[in-house]
N, C-alpha and C positions, 0 to 999 in steps of 0.2 A: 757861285762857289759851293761847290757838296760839302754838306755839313759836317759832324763828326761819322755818324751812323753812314753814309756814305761810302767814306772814304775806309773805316774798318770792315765794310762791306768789301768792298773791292779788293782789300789788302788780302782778305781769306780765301776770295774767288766768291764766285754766284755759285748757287746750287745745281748741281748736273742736273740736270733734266733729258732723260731718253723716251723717247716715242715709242708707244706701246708694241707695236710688228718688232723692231729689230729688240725689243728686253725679252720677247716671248720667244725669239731666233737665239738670242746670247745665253737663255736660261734652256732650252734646249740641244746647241751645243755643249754646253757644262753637262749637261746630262749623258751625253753619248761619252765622256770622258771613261775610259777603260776603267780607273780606279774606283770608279761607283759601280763597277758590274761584275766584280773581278769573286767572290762570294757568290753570285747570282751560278744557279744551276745548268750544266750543262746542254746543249741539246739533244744529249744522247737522255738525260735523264730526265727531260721535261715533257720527251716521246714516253718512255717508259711509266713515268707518273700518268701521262694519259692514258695510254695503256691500261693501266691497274684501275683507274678510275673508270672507264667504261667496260672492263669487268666488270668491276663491283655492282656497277649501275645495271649488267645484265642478269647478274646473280639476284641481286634485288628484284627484279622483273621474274625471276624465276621463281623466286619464294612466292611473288603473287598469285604465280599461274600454280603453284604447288596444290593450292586449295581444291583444283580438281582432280586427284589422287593420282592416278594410275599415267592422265595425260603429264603432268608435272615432272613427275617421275623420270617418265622418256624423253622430256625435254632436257632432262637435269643429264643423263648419261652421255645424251647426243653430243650435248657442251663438254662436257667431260673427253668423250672421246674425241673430240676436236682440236678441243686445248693439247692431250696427249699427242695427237697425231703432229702436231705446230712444233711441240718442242723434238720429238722425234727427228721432225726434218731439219730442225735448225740444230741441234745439238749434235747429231748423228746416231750411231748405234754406242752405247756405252765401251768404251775402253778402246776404240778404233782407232781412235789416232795412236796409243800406245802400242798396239801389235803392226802397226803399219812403218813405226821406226824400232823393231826389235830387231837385233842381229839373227841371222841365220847360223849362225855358230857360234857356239861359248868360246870362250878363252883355256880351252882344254888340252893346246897344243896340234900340229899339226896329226891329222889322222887321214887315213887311206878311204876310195868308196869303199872297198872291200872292206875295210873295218867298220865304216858305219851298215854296209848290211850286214855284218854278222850280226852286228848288236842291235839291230833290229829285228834281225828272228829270233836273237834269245829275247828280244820284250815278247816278241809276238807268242811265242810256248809257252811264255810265264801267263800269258792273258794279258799283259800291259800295254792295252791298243795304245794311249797317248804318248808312250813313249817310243813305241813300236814304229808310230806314225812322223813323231820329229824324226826320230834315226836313220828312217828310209828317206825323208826328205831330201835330209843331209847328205843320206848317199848318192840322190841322183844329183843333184847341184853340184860333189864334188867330182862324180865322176864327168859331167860337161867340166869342168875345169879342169881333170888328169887331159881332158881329150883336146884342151886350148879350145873348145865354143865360148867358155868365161875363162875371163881375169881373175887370180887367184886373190881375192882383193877382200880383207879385213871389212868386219862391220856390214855386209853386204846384205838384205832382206830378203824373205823367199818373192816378195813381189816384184822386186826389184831382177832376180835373177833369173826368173821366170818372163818378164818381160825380155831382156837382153837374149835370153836361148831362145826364144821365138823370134827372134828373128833370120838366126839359122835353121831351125828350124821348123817354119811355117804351118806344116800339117799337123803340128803338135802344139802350136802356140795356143789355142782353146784350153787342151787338157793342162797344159802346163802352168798358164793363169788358176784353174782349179785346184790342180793341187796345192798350189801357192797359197790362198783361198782357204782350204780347207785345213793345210798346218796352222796357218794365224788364226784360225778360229779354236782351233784342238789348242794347240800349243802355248796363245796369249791371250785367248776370249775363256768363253762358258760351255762350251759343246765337248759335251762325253762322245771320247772317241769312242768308230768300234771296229771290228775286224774286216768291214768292208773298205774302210778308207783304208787301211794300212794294204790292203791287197789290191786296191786302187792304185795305190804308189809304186807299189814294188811292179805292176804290171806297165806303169809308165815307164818305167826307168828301165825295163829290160826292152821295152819297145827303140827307146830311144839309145839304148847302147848298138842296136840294129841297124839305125835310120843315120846316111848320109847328109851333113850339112848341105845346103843347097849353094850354086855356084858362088863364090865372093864372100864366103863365110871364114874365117881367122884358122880353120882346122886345113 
């Protein structure tokens, strides 16, 4: 007959006992639980942390090599112009993506090519190439749209509509990319116009009042 200690034994249960393989499997399931890792750093940013660390760890390499003067030195710009060149390609050229979605026309009400080339030659006598340069834009763009090559269509880009009239126009589709090109650079980048673009444009646009759509074109 089991004594007292026995039978209060029994009454509570025996002590679990788990074999060591499946508590080091159950204590590493609990571990992969999302809720312990949900804090834990991205892997975008655990790249980027390494990153910065093996910089650092180069930079540090460079100050050793620094001690040789002149060699240090060239080592230090080389890195420099490397790092510059890195973010260059990954970032793009400064402001591109905002003159790539700029309208080709303000909100200034409907206006004729004819009125935008006038008021491109009064920029052009005043000496007001960048403005000289949007206005003639605008006139050749709107005169493919008096002529049905484009869609008289709101919000529209000089890239964008530059793209679309080369394709009526094929022999011009090169130039027409350019001057596309060369407004968004005058017009929403840093480049000082000058009196060659604006005489650039104005000699596209009378080429192109010239040049027949090619067969299957909306004119």
């Amino acid at each position: 007959m089991p004594n007292w200690g026995e039978r209060a034994l029994a009454a509570v249960g025996s002590p679990v006992t788990v074999p060591r393989d499946p508590a080091r499997e159950a204590a590493r399931n609990e571990l992969l639980d999302p809720a312990y890792h949900r804090h834990d750093p991205s892997l975008t940013q655990r790249i980027t942390d390494w990153l910065w660390a093996q910089l650092d760890r180069l930079l540090g390499g460079i100050g050793s090599v620094a001690d040789s003067g002149a060699t240090g030195l060239i080592f230090f710009l080389v890195i420099a112009v490397l790092i510059g060149a890195a973010l260059w390609w990954r970032l793009g050229r400064p402001g591109r993506a905002a003159r790539t979605t700029a309208a080709l026309f303000t909100a200034d009400g409907p206006r004729t090519a004819a009125q935008f080339r006038a008021a491109a030659r009064g920029h052009a006598e005043a000496g007001d190439w960048p403005q000289a340069v949007r206005e003639q834009m605008r006139a050749l763009v709107r005169a493919l749209e008096e002529r049905t090559l484009l869609d008289a269509r709101p919000g529209r880009t000089a890239d964008e509509a530059a793209a679309e009239a080369g394709r009526f126009l094929p022999e011009h589709a090169a130039a027409l990319r350019a001057a596309a090109r060369s407004f968004d650079d005058v017009a929403f980048g840093d480049r000082v116009a000058q009196v060659s673009d604006y005489q650039l444009l104005a000699e596209l646009d009378d080429r192109l009042e010239r040049t027949r759509p090619t067969a299957g074109g909306p004119a």
